[in-house]
N, C-alpha and C positions, 0 to 999 in steps of 0.2 A: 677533603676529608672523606673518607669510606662509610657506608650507609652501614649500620651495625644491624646484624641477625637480632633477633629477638630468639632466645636461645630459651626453650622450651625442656628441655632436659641437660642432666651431669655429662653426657657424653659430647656433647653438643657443646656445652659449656668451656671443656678444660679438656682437651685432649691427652693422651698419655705420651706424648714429647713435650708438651707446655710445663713450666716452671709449677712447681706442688705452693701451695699458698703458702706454706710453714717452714720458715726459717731459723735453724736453732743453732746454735753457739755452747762452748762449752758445757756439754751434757751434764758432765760429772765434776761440774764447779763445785766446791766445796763452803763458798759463801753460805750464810743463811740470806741471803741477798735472791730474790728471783726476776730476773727484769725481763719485763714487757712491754713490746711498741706493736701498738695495733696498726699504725699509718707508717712502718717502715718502708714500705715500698708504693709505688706509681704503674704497674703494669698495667697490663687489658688483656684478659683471653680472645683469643683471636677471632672466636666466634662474633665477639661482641664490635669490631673494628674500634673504632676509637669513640665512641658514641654520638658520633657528630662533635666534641668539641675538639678544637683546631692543639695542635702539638705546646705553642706560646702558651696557652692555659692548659693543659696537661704537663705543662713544668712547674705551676706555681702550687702555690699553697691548697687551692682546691682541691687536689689529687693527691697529697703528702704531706706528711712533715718533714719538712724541708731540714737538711741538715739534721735530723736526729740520727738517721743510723751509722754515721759516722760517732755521731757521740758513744751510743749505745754498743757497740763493738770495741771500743776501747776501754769503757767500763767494765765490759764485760769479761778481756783479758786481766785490764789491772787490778779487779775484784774479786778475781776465781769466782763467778757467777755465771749462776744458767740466763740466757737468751733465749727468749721468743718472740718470734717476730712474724709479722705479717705482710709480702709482697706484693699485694695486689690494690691497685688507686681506693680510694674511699668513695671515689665515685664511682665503679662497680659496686660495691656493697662498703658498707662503712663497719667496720669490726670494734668499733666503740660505741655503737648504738644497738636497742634491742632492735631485734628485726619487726618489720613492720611498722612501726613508726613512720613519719615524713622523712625523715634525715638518715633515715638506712641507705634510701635509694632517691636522693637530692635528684628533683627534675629542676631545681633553679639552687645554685652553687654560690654564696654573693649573689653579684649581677650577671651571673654566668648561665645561661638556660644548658643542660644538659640532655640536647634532643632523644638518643637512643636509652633513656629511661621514663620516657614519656608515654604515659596512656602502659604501661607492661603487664602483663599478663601475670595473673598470680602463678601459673606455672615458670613462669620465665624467673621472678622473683625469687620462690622456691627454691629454682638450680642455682639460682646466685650463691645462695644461704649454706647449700648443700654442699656445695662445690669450695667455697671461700672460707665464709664466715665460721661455717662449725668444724672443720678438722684444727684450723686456729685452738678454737675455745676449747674443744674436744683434747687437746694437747696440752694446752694446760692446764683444763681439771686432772688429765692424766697424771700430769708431774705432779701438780698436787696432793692429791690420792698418794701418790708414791712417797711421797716427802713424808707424808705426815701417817704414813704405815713404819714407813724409818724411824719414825721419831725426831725428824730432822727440823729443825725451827726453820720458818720462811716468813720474810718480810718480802712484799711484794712491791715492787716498782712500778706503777702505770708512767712510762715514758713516753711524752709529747715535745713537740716544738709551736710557736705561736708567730703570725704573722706582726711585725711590728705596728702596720698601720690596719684597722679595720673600718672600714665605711667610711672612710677616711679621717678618722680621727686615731693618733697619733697614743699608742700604747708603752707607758714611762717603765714599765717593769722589765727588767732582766731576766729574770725565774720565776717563777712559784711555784708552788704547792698544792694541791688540790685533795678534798677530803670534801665526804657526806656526813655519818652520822658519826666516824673514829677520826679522832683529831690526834689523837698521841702522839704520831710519829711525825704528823705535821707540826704541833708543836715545837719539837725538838730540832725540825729540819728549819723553821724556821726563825729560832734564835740562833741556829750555826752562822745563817746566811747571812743573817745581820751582824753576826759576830764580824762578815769579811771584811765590813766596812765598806765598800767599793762596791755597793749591789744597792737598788733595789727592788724590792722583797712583795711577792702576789701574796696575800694570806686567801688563799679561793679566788685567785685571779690568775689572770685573765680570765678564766672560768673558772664557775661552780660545779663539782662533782652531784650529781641526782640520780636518780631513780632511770628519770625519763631522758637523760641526755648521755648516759654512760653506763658502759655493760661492764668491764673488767673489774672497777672497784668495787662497787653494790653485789655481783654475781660471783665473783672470785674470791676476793678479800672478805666484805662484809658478814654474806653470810658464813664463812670458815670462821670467823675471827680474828682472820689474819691482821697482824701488822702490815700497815698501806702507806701508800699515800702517793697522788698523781706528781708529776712531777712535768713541768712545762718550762722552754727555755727559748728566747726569742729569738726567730728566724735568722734575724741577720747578724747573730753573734754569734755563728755557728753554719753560716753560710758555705765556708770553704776548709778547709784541711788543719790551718793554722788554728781557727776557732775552737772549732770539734777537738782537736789535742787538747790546748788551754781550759775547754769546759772539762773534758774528761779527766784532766789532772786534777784541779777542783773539785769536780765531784768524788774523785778517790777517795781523795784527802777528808773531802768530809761526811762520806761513807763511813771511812773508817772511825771516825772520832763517833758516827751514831753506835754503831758494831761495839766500839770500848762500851757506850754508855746504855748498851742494847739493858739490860738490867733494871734499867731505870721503865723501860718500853711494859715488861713482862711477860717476854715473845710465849709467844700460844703457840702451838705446832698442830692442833688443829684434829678432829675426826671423817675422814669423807664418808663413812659411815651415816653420819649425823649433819644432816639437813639443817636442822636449827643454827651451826654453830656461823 
């Protein structure tokens, strides 16, 4: 394993031949659908080497969501929906927590110690944020702002994937749902799912959406008004190509039947003007 720079500034951080952290798919989707995966991607800036953890856990779950951006790129054509995504491991900065927090920048992963974020300099910290985390967010408060100058309704997708076993106790659920203080959509997503028969159904599982453990719903969604709701799907049902199809047909399917019953929802389309909303 290569000893990692403690990288002190944006230039140092993300050179301008390294991959841009912001991944987007059909711009000009015509869905009111807007999906988000914060942990689509596993990279490392190269400043950073691999941060002392060995490549075997730089493939698992601590550094991804495993199998979502195959899901999420197939949603995204079968849905005419805009994609954002984010490239870079959650173990360089994690783009679903606020910054500063303990779990922005995990010095222990599980039982995983994560040497090159250990003891880090708040300027190194900083370039992380600067460089990763905020062109992300900064891109979709953009498209937001822009949607909702349109007049365009947006229901937003926080897309996750979830490890089956954790701590080693064995996780029964297939999907959920995730919501903080707006349930509505969750609601609805989750009597579709029960409708499948063949599932079962996270009502805030595997996690709870909060304040303090997630940025996209509370910062994106909540305060706009948007129509939300996280959406988590377990690892190993979605591990290889076949999965990822089979969920993405699924979820099409009952995309579309929320979209019929969108009416029932009361889609808000939202002010970026107006902070409150």
């Amino acid at each position: 394993m290569s000893h990692p720079m403690k990288a002190d500034d944006v230039s140092r951080l993300l050179s301008a031949d390294e991959v841009p952290p912001v991944l987007e798919e059909n711009v000009r989707g015509a869905s009111p659908l807007l999906l988000t995966c914060d942990h689509y991607g596993r990279l490392f800036p190269r400043a950073l080497g691999d941060l002392g953890v060995s490549e075997s856990e730089r493939q698992r779950h601590i550094a991804w969501d495993i199998g979502i951006a195959g899901v999420v790129q197939r949603l995204a054509k079968s849905l005419d929906a805009h994609l954002i995504a984010q490239r870079y491991s959650r173990l360089v900065i994690d783009c679903n927590r606020p910054p500063g927090v303990p779990s922005s920048i995990p010095v222990l992963s599980e039982a995983t110690p994560i040497p090159g974020n250990e003891n880090l300099a708040p300027a190194a910290a900083e370039a992380r944020r600067i460089a990763i985390f905020q062109p992300y967010h900064d891109r979709i408060a953009q498209v937001l702002d822009q949607r909702a100058r349109e007049r365009q309704p947006t229901i937003l997708l926080a897309m996750h994937s979830f490890t089956p076993v954790y701590a080693g106790v064995a996780r029964p659920w297939h999907i959920g749902t995730l919501y903080n203080r707006d349930k509505r959509l969750a609601t609805m997503l989750l009597r579709l799912l029960h409708a499948e028969g063949d599932l079962v159904v996270g009502d805030n599982q595997p996690y709870a959406a909060s304040d303090a453990t997630d940025y996209a719903i509370p910062v994106h969604a909540e305060r706009r008004g948007l129509i939300h709701t996280g959406i988590e799907i377990r690892q190993d049902l979605i591990a290889d190509a076949a999965g990822q199809h089979a969920w993405a047909e699924r979820l099409t399917r009952i995309f579309k039947q929320v979209l019929e019953e969108s009416g029932e929802l009361g889609l808000i389309v939202g002010d970026p003007a107006d902070p409150a909303l």
